[in-house]
C-alpha positions as CSV (number, residue, x, y, z in Angstrom):
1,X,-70.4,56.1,-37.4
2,X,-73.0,53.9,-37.8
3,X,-75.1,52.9,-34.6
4,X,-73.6,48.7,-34.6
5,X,-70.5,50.9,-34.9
6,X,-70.8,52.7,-31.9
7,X,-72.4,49.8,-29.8
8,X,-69.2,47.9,-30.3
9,X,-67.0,50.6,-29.2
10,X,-68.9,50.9,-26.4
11,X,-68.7,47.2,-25.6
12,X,-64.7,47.2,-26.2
13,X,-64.5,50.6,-24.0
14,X,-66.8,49.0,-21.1
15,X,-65.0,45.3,-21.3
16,X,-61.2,47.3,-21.6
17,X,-62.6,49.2,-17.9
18,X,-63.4,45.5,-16.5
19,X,-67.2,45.3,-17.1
20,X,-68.9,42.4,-18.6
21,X,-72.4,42.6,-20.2
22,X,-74.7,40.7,-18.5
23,X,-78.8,40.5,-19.6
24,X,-81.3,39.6,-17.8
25,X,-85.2,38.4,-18.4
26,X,-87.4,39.8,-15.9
27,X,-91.1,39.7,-15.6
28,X,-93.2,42.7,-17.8
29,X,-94.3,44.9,-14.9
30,X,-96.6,46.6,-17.7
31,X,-98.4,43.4,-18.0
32,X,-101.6,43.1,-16.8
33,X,-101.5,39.6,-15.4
34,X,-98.2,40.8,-13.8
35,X,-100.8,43.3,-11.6
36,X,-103.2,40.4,-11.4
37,X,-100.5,38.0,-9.9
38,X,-99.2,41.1,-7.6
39,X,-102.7,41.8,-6.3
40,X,-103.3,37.7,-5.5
41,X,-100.1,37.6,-3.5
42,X,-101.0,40.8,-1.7
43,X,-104.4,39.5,-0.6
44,X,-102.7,36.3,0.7
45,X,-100.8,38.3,3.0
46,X,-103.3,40.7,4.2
47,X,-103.6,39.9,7.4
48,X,-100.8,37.8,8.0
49,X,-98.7,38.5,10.9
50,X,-95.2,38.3,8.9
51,X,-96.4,40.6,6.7
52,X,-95.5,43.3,8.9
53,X,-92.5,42.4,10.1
54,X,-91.6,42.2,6.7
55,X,-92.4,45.5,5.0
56,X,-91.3,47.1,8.7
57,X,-87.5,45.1,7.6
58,X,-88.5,46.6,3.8
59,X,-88.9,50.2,5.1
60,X,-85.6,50.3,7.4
61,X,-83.2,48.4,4.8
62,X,-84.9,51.3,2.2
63,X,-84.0,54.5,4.7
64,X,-80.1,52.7,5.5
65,X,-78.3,54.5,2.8
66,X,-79.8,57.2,3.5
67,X,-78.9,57.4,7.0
68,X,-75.3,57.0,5.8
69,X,-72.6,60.0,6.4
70,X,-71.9,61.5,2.8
């Protein structure tokens, strides 16, 4: 079976279970101005009050699952 082959079955198995393919474009994280931009925003918060608070919201929303009973 050839590999277009098998994508297709896949795709007929995955839509026949109720899934839909969806793609997505996303930024290149491997990208160096994708660093350049990250590093820019960071130094505009540095400092900022909010900042905190935020990555203090980041950090407990992170640990919830893993808080949860299994």
């Amino acid at each position: 079976m050839e590999v277009n082959e098998r994508m297709r079955s896949y795709r007929v198995r995955q839509r026949a279970a109720g899934l839909r393919l969806i793609q997505l474009w996303v930024p290149d994280t491997r990208s160096p101005d994708f660093a350049a931009e990250c590093r820019r925003q960071s130094r505009l918060l540095r400092g900022d009050p909010a900042e905190a608070e935020a990555l203090e919201f980041i950090e407990r929303a992170g640990a919830w699952d893993h808080d949860a009973p299994r």
